[in-house]
Backbone bond lengths (Angstrom), bond angles and torsions (degrees), N, CA, C in turn:
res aa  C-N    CA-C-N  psi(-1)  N-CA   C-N-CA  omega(-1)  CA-C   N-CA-C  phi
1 X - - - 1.451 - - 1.529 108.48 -
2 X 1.406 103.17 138.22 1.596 102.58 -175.66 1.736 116.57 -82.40
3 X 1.145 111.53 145.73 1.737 110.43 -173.00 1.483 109.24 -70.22
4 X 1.374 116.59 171.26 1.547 116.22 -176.95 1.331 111.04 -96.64
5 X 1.034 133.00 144.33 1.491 123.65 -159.29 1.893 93.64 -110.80
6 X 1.525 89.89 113.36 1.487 87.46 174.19 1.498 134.16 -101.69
7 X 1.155 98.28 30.84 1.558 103.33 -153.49 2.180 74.73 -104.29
8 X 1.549 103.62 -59.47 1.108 102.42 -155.68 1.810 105.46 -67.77
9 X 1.455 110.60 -16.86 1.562 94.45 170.39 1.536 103.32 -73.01
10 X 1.304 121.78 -39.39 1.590 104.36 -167.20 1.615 130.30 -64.75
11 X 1.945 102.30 -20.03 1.165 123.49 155.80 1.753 120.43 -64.75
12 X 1.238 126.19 -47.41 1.384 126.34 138.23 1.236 130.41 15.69
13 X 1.560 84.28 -92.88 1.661 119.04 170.42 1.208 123.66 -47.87
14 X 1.517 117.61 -63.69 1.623 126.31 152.17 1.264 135.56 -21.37
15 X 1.627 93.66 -47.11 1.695 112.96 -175.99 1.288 93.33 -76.06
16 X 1.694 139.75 -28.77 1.815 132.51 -149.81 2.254 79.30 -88.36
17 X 1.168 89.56 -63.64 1.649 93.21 -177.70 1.433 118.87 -8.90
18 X 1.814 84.83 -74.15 1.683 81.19 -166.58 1.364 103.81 -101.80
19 X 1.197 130.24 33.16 1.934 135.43 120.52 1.322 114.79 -11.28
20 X 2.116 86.89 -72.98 1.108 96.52 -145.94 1.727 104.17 -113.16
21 X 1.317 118.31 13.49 1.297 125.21 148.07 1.986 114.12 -74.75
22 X 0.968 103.29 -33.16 1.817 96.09 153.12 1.301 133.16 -73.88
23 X 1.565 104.23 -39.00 1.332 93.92 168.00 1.725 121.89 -43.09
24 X 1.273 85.06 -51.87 1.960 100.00 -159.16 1.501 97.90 -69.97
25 X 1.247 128.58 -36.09 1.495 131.40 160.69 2.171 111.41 -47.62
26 X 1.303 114.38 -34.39 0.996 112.49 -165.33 1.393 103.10 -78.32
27 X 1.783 106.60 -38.31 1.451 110.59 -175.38 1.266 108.98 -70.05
28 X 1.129 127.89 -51.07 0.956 140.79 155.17 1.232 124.01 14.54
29 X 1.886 104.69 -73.46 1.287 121.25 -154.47 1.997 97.76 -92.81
30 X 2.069 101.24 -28.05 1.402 103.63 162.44 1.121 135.50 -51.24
31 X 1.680 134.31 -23.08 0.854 159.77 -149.84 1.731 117.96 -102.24
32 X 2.059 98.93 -39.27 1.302 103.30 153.13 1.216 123.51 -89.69
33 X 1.270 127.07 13.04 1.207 135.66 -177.90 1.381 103.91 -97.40
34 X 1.302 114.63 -46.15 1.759 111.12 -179.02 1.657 103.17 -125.40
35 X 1.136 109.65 84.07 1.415 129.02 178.92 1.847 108.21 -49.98
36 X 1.413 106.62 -50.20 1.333 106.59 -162.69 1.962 119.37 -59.51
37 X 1.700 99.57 -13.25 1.131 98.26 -172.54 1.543 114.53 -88.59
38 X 1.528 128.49 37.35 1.401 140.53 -156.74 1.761 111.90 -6.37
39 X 1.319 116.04 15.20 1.089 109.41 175.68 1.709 118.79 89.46
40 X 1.832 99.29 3.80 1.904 80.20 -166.86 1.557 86.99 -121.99
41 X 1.246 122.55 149.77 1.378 109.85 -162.08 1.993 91.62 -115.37
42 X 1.148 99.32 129.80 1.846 116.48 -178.61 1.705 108.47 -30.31
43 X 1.466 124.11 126.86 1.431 105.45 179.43 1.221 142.88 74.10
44 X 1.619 107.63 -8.50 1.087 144.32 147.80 1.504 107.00 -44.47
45 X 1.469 128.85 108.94 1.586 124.08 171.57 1.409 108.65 -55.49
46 X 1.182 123.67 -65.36 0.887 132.60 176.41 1.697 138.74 -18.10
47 X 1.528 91.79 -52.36 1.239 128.54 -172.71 1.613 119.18 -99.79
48 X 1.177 112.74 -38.81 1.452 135.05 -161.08 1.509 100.55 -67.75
49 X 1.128 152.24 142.59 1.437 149.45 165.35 1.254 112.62 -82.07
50 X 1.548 105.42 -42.04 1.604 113.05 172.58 1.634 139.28 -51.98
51 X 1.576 101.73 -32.67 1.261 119.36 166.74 1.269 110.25 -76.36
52 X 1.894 108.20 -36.92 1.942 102.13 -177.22 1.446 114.87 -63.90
53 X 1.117 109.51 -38.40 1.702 112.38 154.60 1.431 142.09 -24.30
54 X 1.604 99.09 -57.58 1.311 114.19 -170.82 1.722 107.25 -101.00
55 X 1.608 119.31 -5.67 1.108 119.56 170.75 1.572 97.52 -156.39
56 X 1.046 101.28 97.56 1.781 121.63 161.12 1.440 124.32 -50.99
57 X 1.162 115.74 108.61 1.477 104.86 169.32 1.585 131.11 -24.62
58 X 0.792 142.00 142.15 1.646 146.44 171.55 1.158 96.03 -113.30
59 X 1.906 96.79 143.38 1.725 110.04 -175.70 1.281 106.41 -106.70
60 X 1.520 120.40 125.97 1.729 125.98 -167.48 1.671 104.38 -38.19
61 X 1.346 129.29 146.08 1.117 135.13 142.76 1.854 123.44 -41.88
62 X 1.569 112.42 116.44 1.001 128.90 176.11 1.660 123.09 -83.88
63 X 1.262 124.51 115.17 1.393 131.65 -178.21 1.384 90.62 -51.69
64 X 1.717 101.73 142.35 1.625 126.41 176.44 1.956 103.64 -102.05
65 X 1.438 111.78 139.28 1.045 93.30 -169.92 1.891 126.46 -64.08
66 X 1.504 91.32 -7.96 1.777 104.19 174.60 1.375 110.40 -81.83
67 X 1.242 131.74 -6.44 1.431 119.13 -176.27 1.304 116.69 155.82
């Protein structure tokens, strides 16, 4: 059986990192560029206040110590 090569997942990994440390640098810098769009995009669940309204987050179910 062949061994797992760990050098090239950790390079991988490295490479996903700073992906996505540019990305967020890119938005970033988009973001001071177009100020007016405060960042929350319309209809967006996430984002939207209107939807947080009409559907409230729910908080995960917590294990009881009996079961």
């Amino acid at each position: 059986m062949a061994t797992p090569n760990y050098g090239y997942e950790k390079r991988q990994k490295e490479l996903a990192k700073k992906k996505k440390k540019e990305e967020k640098l890119r938005e970033k810098a988009n973001r001071k560029l177009n100020p007016s769009s405060d960042g929350l995009a319309p209809g967006d669940p996430e984002t939207d206040v209107a939807s947080l309204e009409r559907d409230p987050p729910t908080a995960p179910e917590l294990p009881t110590k009996n079961g």
